[in-house]
TIVO-952112 format. One record per residue: residue number from 0; residue in one letter; x, y, z of N, C-alpha, C in turn. Coordinates in pm, whole numbers, plus 50000, padded with zeros to 5 digits. Layout:
N
(r NUM "A" (X Y Z) (X Y Z) (X Y Z))
...
END
This chain:
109
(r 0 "X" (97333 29005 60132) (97308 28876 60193) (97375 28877 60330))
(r 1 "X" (97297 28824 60397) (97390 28828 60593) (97448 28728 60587))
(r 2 "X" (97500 28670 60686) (97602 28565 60729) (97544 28459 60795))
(r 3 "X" (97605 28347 60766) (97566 28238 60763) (97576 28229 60909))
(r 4 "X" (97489 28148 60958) (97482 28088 61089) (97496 27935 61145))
(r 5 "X" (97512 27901 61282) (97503 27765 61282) (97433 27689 61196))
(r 6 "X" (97336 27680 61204) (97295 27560 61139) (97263 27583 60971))
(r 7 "X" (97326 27638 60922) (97341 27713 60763) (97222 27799 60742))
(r 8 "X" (97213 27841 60814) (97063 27970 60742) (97130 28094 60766))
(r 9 "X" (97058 28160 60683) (97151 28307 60643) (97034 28417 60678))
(r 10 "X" (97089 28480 60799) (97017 28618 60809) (96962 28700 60692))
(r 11 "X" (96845 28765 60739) (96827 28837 60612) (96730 28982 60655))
(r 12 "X" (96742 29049 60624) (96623 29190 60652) (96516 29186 60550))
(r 13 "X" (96426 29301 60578) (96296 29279 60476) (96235 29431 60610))
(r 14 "X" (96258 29537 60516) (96186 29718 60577) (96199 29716 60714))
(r 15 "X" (96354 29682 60758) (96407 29700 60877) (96370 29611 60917))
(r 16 "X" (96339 29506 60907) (96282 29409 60980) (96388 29290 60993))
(r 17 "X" (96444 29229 61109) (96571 29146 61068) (96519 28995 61097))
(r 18 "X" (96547 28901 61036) (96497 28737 61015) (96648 28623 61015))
(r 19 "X" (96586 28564 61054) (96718 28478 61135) (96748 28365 61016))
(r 20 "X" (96680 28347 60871) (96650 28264 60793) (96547 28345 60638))
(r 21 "X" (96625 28293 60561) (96548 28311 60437) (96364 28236 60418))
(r 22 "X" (96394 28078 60557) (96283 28084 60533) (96169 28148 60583))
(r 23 "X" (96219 28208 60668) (96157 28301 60799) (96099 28383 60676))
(r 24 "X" (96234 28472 60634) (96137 28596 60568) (96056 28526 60476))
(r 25 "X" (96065 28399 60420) (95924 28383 60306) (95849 28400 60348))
(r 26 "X" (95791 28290 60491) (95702 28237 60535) (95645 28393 60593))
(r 27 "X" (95704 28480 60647) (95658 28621 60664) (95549 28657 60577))
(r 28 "X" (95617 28737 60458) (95578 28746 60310) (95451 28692 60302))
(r 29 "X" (95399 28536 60285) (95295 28475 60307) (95196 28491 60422))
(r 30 "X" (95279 28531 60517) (95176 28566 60658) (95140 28744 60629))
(r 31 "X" (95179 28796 60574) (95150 28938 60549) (95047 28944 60472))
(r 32 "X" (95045 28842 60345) (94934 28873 60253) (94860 28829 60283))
(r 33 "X" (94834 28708 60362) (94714 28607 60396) (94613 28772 60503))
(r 34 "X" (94739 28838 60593) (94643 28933 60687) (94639 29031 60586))
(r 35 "X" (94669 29081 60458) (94625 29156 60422) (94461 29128 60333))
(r 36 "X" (94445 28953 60290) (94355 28958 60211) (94225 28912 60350))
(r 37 "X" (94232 28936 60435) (94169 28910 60553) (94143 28753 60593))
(r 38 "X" (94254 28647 60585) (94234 28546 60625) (94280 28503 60750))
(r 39 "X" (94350 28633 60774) (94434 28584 60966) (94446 28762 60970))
(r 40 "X" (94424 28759 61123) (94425 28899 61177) (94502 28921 61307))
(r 41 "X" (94574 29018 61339) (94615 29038 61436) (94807 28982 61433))
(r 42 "X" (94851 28967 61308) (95000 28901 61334) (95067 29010 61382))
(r 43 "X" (95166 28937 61468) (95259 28924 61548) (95378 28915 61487))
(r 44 "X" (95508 28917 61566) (95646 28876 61554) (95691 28879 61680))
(r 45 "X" (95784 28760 61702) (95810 28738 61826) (95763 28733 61930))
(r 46 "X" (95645 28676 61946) (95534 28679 62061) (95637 28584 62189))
(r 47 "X" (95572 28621 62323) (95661 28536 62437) (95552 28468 62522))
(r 48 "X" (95582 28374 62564) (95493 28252 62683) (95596 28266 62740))
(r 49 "X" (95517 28242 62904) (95588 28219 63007) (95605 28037 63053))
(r 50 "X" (95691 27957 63055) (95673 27771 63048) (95672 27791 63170))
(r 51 "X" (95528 27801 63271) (95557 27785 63429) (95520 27649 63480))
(r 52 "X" (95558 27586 63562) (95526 27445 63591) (95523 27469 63797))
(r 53 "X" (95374 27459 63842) (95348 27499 63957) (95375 27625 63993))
(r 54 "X" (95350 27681 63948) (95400 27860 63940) (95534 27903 63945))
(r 55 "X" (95633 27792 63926) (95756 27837 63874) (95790 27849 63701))
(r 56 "X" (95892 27966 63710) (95904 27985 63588) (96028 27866 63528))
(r 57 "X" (95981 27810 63424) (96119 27703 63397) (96216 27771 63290))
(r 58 "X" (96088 27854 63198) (96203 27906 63085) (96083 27956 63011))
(r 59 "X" (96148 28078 62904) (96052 28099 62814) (96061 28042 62700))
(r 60 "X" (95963 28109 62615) (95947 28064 62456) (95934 28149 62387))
(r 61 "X" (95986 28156 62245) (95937 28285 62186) (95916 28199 62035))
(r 62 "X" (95809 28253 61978) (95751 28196 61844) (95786 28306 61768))
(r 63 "X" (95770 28272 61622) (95791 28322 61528) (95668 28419 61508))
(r 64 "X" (95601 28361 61491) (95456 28462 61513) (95374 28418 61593))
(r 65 "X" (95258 28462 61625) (95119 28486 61637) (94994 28586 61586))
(r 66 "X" (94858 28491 61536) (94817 28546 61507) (94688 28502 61531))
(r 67 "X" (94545 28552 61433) (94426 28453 61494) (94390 28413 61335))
(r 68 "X" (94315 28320 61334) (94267 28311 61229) (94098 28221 61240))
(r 69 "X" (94015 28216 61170) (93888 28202 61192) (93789 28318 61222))
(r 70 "X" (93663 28275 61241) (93594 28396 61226) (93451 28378 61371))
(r 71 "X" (93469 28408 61451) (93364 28421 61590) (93399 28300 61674))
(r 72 "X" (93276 28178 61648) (93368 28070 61765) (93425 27988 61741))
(r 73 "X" (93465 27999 61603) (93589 27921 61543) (93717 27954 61557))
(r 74 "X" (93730 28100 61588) (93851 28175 61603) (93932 28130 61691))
(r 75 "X" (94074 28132 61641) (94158 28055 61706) (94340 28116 61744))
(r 76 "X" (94396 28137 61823) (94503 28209 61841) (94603 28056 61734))
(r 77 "X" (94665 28148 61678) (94788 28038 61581) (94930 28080 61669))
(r 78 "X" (95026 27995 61690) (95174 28033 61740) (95247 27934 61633))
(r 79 "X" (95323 28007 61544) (95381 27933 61426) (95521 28026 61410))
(r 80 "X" (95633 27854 61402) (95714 27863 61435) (95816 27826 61278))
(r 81 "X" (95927 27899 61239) (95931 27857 61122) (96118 27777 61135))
(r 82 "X" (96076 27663 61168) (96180 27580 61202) (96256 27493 61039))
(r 83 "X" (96372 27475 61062) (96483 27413 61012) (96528 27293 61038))
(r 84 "X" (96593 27329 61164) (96644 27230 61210) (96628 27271 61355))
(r 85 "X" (96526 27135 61421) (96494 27150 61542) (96607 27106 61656))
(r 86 "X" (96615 27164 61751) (96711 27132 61833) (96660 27023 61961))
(r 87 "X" (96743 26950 62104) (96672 26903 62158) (96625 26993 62252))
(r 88 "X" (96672 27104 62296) (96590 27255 62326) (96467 27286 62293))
(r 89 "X" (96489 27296 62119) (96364 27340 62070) (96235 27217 62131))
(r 90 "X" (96261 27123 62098) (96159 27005 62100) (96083 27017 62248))
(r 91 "X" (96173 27032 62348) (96148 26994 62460) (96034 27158 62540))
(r 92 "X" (96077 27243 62493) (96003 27399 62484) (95854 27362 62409))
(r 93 "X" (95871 27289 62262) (95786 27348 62188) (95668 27205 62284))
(r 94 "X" (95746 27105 62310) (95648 27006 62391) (95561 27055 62516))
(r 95 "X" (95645 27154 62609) (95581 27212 62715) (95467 27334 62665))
(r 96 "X" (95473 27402 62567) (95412 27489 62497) (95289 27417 62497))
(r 97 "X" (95281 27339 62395) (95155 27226 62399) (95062 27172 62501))
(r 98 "X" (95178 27163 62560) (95087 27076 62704) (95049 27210 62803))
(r 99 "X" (95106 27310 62850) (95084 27420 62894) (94934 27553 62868))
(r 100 "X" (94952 27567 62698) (94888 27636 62635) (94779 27507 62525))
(r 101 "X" (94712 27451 62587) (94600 27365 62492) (94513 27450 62367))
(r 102 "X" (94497 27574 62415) (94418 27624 62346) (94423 27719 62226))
(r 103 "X" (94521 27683 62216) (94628 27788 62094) (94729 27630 61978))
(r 104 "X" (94635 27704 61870) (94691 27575 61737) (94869 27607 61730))
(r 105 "X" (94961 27493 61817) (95096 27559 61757) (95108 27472 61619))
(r 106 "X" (95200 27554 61541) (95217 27519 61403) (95358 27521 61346))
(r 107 "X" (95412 27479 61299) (95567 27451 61246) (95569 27470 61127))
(r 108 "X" (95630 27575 61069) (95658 27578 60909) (95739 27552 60825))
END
């Protein structure tokens, strides 16, 4: 078991793979099988956006995953984030994300 962190979630690995939260690695787990039984394709870990506002850079973002899910012109990029406890950081990122990137479903787990 890893060590506890600020806001009480406990690191954890899963085949070298390191997760900042137990719920992280579930919600993984679930995102692995969903792309293995072909319902989302293309996942990710740690994908990055750039938050530019008039072509300055303000700050980045980094999601928990990305992936697509749907099938031709339904298909849709997912950015899903597997939150706890949101910060006023987080909020204020995941708000510019939204308004920035319209065309990508963000999702909170």
């Amino acid at each position: 078991m890893g060590a506890r962190l600020k806001y009480g979630n406990t690191r954890c690995e899963f085949r070298g793979e390191k997760f900042d939260s137990k719920k992280e690695l579930e919600r993984h787990l679930v995102l692995l099988d969903m792309q293995r039984r072909g319902e989302i394709e293309g996942l990710m870990r740690q994908p990055e956006w750039h938050l530019e506002v008039n072509d300055k850079l303000i700050c980045k973002y980094r999601a928990d995953w990305r992936y697509w899910q749907g099938r031709g012109k339904n298909q849709r990029m997912v950015a899903e984030d597997a939150k706890g406890f949101q910060t006023a950081e987080f909020k204020l990122k995941w708000k510019l994300c939204k308004a920035l990137y319209p065309e990508i479903d963000w999702r909170l787990s």
